[in-house]
Structures are given as structure tokens and as C-alpha cells.
C-alpha positions as CSV (number, residue, x, y, z in Angstrom):
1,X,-87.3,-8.8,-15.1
2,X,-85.4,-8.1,-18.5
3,X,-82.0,-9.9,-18.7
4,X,-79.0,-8.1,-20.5
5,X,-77.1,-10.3,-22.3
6,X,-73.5,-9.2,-23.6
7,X,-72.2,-9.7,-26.6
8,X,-68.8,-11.5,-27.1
9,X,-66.9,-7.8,-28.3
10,X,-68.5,-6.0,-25.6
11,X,-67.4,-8.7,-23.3
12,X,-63.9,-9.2,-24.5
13,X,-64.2,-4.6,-23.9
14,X,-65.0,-5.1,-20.5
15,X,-62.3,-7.9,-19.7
16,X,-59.1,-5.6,-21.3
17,X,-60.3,-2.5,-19.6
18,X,-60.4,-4.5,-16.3
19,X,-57.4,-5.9,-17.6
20,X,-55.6,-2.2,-17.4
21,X,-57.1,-1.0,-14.6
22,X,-55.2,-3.9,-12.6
23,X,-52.1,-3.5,-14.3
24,X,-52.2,0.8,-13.7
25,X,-52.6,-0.2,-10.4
26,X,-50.1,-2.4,-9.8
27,X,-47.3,-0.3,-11.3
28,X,-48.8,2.9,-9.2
29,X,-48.0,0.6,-6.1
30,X,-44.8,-0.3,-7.0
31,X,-43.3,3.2,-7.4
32,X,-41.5,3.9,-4.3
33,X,-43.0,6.4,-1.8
34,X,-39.0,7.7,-1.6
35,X,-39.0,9.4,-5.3
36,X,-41.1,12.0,-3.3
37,X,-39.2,14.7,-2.0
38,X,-41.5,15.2,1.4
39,X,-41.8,11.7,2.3
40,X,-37.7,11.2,2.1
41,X,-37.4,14.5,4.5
42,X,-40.3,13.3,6.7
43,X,-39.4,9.8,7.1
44,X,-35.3,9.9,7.2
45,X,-34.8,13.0,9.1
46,X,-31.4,14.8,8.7
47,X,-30.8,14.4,12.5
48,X,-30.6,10.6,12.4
49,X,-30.2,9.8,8.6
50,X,-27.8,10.5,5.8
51,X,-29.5,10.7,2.6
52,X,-28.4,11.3,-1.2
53,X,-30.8,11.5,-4.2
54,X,-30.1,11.2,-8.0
55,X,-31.9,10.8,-11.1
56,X,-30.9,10.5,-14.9
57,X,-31.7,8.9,-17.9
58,X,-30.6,5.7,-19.3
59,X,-27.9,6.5,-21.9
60,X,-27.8,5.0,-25.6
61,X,-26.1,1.2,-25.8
62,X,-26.2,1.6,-22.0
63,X,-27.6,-1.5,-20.4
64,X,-30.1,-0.7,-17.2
65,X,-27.5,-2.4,-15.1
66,X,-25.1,-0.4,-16.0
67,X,-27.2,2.8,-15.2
68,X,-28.4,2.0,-12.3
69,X,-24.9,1.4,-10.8
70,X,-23.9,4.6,-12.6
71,X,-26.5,6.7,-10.9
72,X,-26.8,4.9,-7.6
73,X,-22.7,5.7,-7.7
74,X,-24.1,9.6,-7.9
75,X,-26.5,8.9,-5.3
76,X,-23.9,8.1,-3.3
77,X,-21.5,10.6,-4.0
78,X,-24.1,12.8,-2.6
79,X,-24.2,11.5,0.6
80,X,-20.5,11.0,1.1
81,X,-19.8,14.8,0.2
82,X,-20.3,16.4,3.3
83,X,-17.7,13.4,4.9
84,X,-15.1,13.5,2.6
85,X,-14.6,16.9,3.4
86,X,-13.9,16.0,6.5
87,X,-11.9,12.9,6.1
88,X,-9.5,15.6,3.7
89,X,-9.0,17.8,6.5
90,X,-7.5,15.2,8.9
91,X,-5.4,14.0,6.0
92,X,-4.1,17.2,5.9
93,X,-3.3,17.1,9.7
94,X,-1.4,14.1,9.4
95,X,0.8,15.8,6.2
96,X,1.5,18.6,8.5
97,X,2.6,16.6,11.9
98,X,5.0,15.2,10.2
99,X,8.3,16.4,12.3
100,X,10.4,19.7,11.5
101,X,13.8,18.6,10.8
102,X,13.2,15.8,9.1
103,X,14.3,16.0,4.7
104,X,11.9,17.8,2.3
105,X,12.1,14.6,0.7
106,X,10.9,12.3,2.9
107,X,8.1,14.6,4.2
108,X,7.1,14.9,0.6
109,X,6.8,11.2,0.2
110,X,4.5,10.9,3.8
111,X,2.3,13.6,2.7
112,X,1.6,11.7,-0.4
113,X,1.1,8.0,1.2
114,X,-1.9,9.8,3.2
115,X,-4.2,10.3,0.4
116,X,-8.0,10.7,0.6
117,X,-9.7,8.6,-2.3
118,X,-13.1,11.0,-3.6
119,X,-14.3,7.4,-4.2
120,X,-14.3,6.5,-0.7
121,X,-17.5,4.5,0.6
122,X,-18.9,4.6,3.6
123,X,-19.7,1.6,5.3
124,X,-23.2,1.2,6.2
125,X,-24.4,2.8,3.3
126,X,-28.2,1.5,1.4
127,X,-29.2,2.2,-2.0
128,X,-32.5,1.5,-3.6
129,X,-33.4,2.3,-7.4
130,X,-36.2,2.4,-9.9
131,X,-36.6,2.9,-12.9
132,X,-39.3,4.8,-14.8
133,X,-39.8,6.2,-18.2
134,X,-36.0,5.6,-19.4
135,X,-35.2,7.4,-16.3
136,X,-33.0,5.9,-12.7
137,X,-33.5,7.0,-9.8
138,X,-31.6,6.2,-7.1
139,X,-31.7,7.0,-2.8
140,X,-29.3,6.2,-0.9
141,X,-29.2,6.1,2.8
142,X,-27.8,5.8,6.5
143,X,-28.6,6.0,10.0
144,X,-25.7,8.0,11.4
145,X,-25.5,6.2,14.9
146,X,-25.1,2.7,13.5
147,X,-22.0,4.5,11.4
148,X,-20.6,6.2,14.3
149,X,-20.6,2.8,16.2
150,X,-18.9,0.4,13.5
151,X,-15.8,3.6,12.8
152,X,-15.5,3.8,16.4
153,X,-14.7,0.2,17.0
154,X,-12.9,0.0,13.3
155,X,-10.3,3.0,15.0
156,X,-9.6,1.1,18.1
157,X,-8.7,-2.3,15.6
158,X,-6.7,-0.4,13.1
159,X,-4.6,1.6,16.0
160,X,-3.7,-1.3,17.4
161,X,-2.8,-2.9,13.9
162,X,-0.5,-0.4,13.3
163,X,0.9,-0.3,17.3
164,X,1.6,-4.3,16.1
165,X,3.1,-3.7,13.0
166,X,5.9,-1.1,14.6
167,X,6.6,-3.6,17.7
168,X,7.5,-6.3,14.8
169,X,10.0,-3.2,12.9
170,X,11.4,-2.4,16.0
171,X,12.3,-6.1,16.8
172,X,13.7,-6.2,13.7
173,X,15.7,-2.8,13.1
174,X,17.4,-4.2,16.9
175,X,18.6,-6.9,14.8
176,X,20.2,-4.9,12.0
177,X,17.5,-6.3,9.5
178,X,16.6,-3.0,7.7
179,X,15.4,-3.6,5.3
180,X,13.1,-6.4,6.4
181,X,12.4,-3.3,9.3
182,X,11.4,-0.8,6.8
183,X,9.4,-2.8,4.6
184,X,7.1,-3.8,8.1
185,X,7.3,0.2,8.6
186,X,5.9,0.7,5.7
187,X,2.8,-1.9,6.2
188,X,1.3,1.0,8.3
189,X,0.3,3.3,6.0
190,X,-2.3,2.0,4.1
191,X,-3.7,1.5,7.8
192,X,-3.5,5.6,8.5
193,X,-5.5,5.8,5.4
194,X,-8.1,3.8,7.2
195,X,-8.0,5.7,10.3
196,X,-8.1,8.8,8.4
197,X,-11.0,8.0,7.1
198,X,-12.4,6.6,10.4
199,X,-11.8,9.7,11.9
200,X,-13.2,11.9,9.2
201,X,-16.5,10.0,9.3
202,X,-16.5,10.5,13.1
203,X,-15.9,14.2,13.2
204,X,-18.5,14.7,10.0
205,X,-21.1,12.6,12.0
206,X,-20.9,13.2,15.8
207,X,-20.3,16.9,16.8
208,X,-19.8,15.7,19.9
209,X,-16.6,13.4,19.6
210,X,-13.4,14.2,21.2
211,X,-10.0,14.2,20.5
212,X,-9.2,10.9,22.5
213,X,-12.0,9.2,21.4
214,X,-10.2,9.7,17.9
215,X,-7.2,8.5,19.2
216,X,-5.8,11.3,17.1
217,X,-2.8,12.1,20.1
218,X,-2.0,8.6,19.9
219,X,-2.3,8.0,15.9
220,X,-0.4,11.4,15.3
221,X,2.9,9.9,17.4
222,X,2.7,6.6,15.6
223,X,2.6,8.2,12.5
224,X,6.1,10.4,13.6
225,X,7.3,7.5,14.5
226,X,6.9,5.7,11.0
227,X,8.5,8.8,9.4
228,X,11.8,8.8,11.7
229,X,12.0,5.3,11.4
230,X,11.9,5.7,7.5
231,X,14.3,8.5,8.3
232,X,16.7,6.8,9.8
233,X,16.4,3.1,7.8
234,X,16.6,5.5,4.4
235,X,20.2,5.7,5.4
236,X,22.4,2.5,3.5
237,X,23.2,-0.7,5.2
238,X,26.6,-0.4,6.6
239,X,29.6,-3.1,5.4
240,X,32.8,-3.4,7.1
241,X,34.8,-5.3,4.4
242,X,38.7,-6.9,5.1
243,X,40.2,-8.6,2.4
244,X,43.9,-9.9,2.2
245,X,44.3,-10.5,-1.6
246,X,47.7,-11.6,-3.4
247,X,48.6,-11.2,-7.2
248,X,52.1,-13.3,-6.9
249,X,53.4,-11.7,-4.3
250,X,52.0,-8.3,-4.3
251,X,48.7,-7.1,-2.7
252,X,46.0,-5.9,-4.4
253,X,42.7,-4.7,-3.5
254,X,40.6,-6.3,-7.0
255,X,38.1,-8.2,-4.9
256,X,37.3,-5.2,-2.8
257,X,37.2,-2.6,-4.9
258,X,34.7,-4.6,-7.6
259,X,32.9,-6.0,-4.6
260,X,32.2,-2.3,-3.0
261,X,31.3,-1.2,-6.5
262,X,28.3,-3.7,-7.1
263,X,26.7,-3.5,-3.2
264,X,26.8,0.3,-3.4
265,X,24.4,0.1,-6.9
266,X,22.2,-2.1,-4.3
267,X,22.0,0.9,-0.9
268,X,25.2,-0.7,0.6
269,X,28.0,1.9,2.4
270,X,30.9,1.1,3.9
271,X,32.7,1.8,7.2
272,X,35.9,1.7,8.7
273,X,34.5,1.4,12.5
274,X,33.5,-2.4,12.8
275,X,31.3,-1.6,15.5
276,X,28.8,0.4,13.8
277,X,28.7,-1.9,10.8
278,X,25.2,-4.2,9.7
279,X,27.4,-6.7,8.1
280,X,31.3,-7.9,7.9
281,X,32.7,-9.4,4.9
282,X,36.1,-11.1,5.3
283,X,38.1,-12.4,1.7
284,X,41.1,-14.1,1.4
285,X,42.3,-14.6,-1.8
286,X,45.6,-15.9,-4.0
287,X,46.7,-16.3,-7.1
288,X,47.8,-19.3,-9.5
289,X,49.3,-20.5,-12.7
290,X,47.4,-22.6,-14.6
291,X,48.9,-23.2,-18.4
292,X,50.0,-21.4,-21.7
293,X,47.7,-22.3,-24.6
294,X,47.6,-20.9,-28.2
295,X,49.8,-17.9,-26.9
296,X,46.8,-17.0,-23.8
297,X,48.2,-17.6,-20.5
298,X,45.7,-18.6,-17.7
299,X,45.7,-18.3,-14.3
300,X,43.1,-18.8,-11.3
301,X,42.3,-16.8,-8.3
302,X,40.9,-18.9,-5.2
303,X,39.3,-16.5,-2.8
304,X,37.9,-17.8,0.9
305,X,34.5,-15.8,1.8
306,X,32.7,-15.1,4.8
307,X,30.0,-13.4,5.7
308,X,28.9,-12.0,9.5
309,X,25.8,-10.4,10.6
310,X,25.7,-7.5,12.9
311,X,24.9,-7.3,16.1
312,X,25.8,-10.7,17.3
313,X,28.8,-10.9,14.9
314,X,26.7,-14.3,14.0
315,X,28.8,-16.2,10.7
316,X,25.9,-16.6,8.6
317,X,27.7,-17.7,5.1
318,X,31.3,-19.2,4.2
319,X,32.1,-20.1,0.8
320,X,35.0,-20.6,-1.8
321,X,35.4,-19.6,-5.1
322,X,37.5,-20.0,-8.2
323,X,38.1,-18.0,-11.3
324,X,39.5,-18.9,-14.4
325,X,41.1,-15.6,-16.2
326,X,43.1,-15.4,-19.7
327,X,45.7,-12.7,-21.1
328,X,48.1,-12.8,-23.8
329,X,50.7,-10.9,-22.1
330,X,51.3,-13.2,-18.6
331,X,50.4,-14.6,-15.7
332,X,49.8,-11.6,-13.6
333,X,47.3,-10.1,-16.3
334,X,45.8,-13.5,-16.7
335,X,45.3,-13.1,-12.8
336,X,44.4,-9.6,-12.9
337,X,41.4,-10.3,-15.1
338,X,40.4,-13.5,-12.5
339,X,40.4,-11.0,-9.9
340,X,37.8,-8.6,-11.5
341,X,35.6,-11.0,-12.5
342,X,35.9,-13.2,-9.1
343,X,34.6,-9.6,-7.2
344,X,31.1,-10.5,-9.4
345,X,30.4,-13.7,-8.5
346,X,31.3,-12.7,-4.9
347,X,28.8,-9.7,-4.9
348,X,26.0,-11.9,-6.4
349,X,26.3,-14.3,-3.5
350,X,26.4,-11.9,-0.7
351,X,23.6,-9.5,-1.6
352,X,21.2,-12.5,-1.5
353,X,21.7,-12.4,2.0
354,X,22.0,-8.7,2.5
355,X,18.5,-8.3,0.8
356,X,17.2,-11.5,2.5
């Protein structure tokens, strides 16, 4: 029998072609079956599965990370296109509920809180890539029931979210705290965006879904409700004010007139009905010589504060003050000017506790 021997170039021929075989091989089975049209149809079918596709190639100074997330973004998109669609349409909805009657100005500030984002994700969402010949290409994917399950029980959480967040406003409008009501008011709406989108998801994905599993009666009152709340809290905090102030024997009204200049800057109004008021202020204030010096007399103002707190008429802050004032021409103007700049100091003290 005659032996073939192999020299060491036609061996080293043999081992490199081998060589590429294995390594042809390799990368065929590592492209993914999903780059193929058919197989993504066959094997996520449109009745269970949400798909998006995208391919494009890899920019100049753009790093492959950076291009994959850019076209898996795209990939995405394209799944999410159909939904958003939908979520915009109950956005709308909620614009348009909002009660007849109510300003221009306010509804015009609802309808814009309710915003659809076009960068919304849905949760529930895979993305796989690949890259090939300076190209991405991303699929992205979903099976429809397991979405429809986790936005039906992330409706039912965020309705009662918000149903918490109005029983905490209403506890606190009942104790005059406005502001402190309106700011848990407003807590809501970022929640309505969420159950906006819930919804949207829902109606895209499950022809079958119904108004009350949407909670949408429910959602749609809660929402009127937060805008005649906002209505009526818009409207300033009511201050009854008394003050009994004395410039050397004649009464003045310095202290309340600089005082009700300053808290109307900050949303305050005043009232003469006691009863209807958030807050009572009650000054008493007199006047006093103090010495001539270099041809500027000086006098003081002493002024006794306190402050009540509607509904309870609780006394929440007493306090006394006194201020220094100068004139050339007497007393009384040296007083006069104490007066107006008492009224500041008095202001700064009580809005800390009207904005508390």
C-alpha cells in the first residue's frame, strides 16, 4: 500500500481552510433566525404578539452601543405605534370631560397636564439585536395577554392612588389649609397620565374590554373632581384683619393698609364677614417718643399681633414688635415712618404661617 505523506505547506493549507470552515459556520449559527421576515410572522403571530422590526447602519464616530440603543429605540417605536394612538385618544377624552362652566383658563391648564409622551414604553416589552456588516438590527417584542394582565392590575393601584390622594385634600380643604389642599390635588395628575396610558394599552390590545373594566366612569369623576377642587382652591385665602392703631392720639390704619398690601402680592383677600374668613389677624398698636438727636426726632411703634386659624378660631401665633422710625420734622412723622415699616416685619411673620 503506497503512503501519502504531506508536506508542511500543504498541511499548514489544509489546517486554515478547516480553520474557516469552522469559523463560517459558527457565525452562520449565530445569526438570529428573527432577521427573517417569515420566521418572525410564523413564530410570533399577530394574534398573540406585538412585534416591531428595524434595521440601519452604524453612523460615523457612533459607537455600536450607541446604535444599537438608537435602532432598538426605532424598533420599539414601531411596536408602540398602533398604542399610542390609542392612549392619545383617551387623553383627549379626559381634556374634553372636563366640566362646562368651569374658566377657559383652568380647563386650558387640565387639558395640558394630561399629555401623552410619543416616548412612552410599554411595559413588557423585549428587544434583541445583531449586528452584521456595519448594519443593527433590532426586534422587539410582546405577548399581548401578559401586557393586558400587568395594565389591568396597574389601573386598579393607580385609581385607588389617586381616590387616596383626594381623601387626604379633602381632609385638608375642611381644615382651611388650601394651599396644603391644592398642592395634594395636584399630586393626581401625573397619576391620570398613568391611567391614561393604562387604558390606552388596554383598548389597543383587548377588543374585548369594557368600559368598567377601564374604570373609565370612575376615573372621569375623579378627574372633575380635581378640576373643581382646583376651581374653587384657585380662589385667594380669605383674611379678616382688625387692627386698633394710635399715632398720639389719632387713629390710623398704617399697619393694615401696608400689611394687606404685602399678603395680597402672596394670593391673600380680605373680608369683612369673619365667618367666611381662612385666617384672623388681630393688631394693636401705639406710638412713642423716643429722643431728638442731630435735628432727627425718633419715635417707636409697639404693635401686639395675633394670628387665628379658621375653622376652629384656633390662636396659632402671638407676637410683639417694635420699630424704631426717624424724621426731621416731629414726632408724629418719626412715628408715621415706624408704622410703615412695622406693617413689613409683620407681613413677613405671618405669611410663614399662611404658606405653612
Amino acid at each position: 500500500m503506497k503512503t501519502i505523506t504531506l508536506g508542511k505547506n500543504t498541511t499548514l493549507i489544509v489546517f486554515l481552510i478547516i480553520l474557516f470552515s469552522i469559523h463560517n459556520k459558527v457565525n452562520a449559527q449565530k445569526e438570529p433566525a428573527w432577521m427573517i421576515d417569515s420566521w418572525r410572522t410564523e413564530q410570533y403571530p399577530s394574534n398573540v404578539y406585538l412585534t416591531g422590526f428595524a434595521q440601519d447602519a452604524i453612523n460615523k464616530n457612533e459607537t455600536n452601543a450607541d446604535a444599537i440603543g438608537r435602532v432598538t429605540s426605532i424598533a420599539q417605536g414601531n411596536l408602540s405605534e398602533r398604542i399610542i394612538s390609542s392612549v392619545k385618544s383617551v387623553s383627549d377624552s379626559y381634556s374634553q370631560s372636563v366640566m362646562e362652566g368651569n374658566s377657559e383658563t383652568v380647563k386650558e391648564t387640565f387639558k395640558s397636564e394630561i399629555q401623552v409622551s410619543t416616548d412612552i414604553v410599554i411595559n413588557g416589552i423585549n428587544v434583541e439585536s445583531y449586528i452584521k456588516n456595519n448594519i443593527v438590527y433590532a426586534f422587539a417584542y410582546a405577548n399581548k395577554y401578559e401586557i393586558i394582565g400587568y395594565y389591568k392590575a396597574n389601573l386598579n393601584m393607580k385609581v385607588q392612588q389617586i381616590e387616596g390622594y383626594i381623601k387626604t385634600a379633602q381632609e385638608l380643604e375642611g381644615k382651611r389649609e388650601k394651599k396644603k389642599a391644592k398642592d395634594e390635588f395636584n399630586k393626581t395628575l401625573p397619576v391620570f397620565n398613568e391611567i391614561t396610558e393604562a387604558q390606552g394599552v388596554l383598548i389597543a390590545l383587548d377588543k374585548n374590554i369594557t368600559d368598567n373594566d377601564l374604570h373609565k366612569q370612575k376615573t372621569m369623576e375623579l378627574y372633575n373632581e380635581v378640576v373643581q377642587a382646583n376651581v374653587r382652591l384657585s380662589q385667594a385665602i380669605l383674611v379678616y384683619m382688625v387692627t386698633q392703631e394710635d399715632l398720639f392720639g389719632q387713629q390710623v390704619t398704617s399697619i393694615e393698609d401696608g400689611l394687606k398690601a404685602i399678603l395680597a402680592e402672596n394670593e391673600c383677600s380680605f373680608t369683612n364677614n369673619e365667618a367666611e374668613a381662612d385666617w384672623k389677624i388681630e393688631i394693636s398698636a401705639t406710638s412713642r417718643e423716643y429722643n431728638i438727636s442731630n435735628d432727627f426726632y425718633f419715635s417707636y411703634v409697639d404693635a401686639k399681633v395675633s394670628l387665628f386659624k379658621a375653622p376652629s378660631d384656633k390662636h396659632v401665633y402671638q407676637n410683639e414688635f417694635s420699630e424704631k422710625g426717624a424724621h426731621t420734622k416731629s414726632y408724629k412723622n418719626a412715628a408715621s415712618v415706624a408704622y410703615n415699616d412695622i406693617s413689613k416685619t409683620i407681613a413677613e411673620k405671618i405669611l410663614t404661617w399662611i404658606n405653612n
